[in-house]
C-alpha positions in Angstrom: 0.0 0.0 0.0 1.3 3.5 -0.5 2.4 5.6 2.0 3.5 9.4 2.3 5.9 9.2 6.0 6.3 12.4 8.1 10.0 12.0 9.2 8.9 14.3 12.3 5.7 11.9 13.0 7.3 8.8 12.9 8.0 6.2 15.3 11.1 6.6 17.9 12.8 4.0 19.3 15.8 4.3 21.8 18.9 2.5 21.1 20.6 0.1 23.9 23.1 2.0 26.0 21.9 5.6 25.3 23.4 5.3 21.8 20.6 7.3 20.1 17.6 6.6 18.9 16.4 5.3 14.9 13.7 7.1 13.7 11.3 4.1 12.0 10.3 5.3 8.5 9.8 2.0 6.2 9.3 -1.6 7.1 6.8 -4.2 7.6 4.6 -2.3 10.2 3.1 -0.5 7.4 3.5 -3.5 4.7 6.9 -3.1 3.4 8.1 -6.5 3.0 11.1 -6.4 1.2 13.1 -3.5 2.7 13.8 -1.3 5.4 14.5 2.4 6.1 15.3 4.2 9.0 16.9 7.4 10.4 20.3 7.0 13.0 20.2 9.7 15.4 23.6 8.5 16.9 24.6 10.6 19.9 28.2 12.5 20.1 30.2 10.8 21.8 27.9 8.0 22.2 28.7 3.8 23.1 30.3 2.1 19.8 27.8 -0.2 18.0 28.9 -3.8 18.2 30.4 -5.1 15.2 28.0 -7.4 13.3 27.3 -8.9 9.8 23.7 -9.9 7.6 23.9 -13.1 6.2 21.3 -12.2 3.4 20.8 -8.4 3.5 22.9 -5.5 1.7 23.1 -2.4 3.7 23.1 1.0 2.1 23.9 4.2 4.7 23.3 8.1 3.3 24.5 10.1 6.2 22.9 12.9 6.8 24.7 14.8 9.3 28.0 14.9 10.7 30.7 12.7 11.0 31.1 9.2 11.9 33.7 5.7 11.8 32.9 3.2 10.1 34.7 -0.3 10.5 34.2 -2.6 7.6 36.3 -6.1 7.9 39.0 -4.4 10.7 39.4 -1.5 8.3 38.4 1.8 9.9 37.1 4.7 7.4 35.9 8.3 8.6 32.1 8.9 6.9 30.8 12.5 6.2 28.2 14.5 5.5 27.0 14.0 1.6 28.3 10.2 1.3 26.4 7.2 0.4 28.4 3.7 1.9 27.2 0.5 0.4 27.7 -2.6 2.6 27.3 -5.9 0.8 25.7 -9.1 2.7 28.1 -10.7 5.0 30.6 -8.0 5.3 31.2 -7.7 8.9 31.0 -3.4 10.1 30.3 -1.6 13.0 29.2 2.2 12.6 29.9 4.8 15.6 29.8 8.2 16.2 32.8 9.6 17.4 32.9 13.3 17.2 30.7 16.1 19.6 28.3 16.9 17.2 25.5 14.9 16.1 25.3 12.0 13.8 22.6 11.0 11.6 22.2 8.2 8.8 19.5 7.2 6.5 19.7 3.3 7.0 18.5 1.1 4.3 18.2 -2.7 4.3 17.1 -5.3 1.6 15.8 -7.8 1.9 14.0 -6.9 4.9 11.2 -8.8 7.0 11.6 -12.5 7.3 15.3 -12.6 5.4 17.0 -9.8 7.5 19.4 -11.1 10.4 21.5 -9.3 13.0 24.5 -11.8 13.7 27.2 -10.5 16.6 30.3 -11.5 15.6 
């Protein structure tokens, strides 16, 4: 079903440890299926995110705002402002913020639903 999504109206969830919070824009609460989309409001300064892998899903990350580090595979790279990071399935990555200011990512998954796994590595 369409949908038109009010980035300010949307659903907030908090993050474990006081990371920040992900703004929830597309996924299967309102019938996507195949793919997910969310807003990263990662807080300066904030805990690291644990590195991790999908098994199925490729990530796609547009940040926003700010400045953040990303570690794909043990390699550390510094993201900015105006940059689009793909992230195929199975690469294993951890994103943090790591500067004062804020840090926010558009977050993009497929597949979604049913096929998406988290895996802790």
């Amino acid at each position: 079903m369409f949908k038109i999504i009010d980035i300010d109206k949307a659903p907030v969830k908090q993050m474990e440890n006081g990371r920040g919070e992900t703004v929830r824009l597309v996924n299967d609460q309102i019938g996507a299926e195949k793919i997910d989309l969310h807003l990263n409001r990662l807080a300066p300064g904030g805990p690291n995110g644990n590195i991790h892998r999908h098994s199925k899903a490729d990530n796609v990350y547009i940040v926003q705002r700010g400045e953040g580090r990303l570690i794909l595979e043990g390699e550390t790279h510094t993201v900015r402002e105006g940059q689009v990071i793909y992230i195929p399935a199975g690469l294993r990555h951890s994103l943090s913020n790591v500067s004062s200011e804020p840090f926010e990512i558009f977050e993009i998954y497929a597949p979604a639903g049913a096929d998406f796994d988290f895996i802790i590595d």
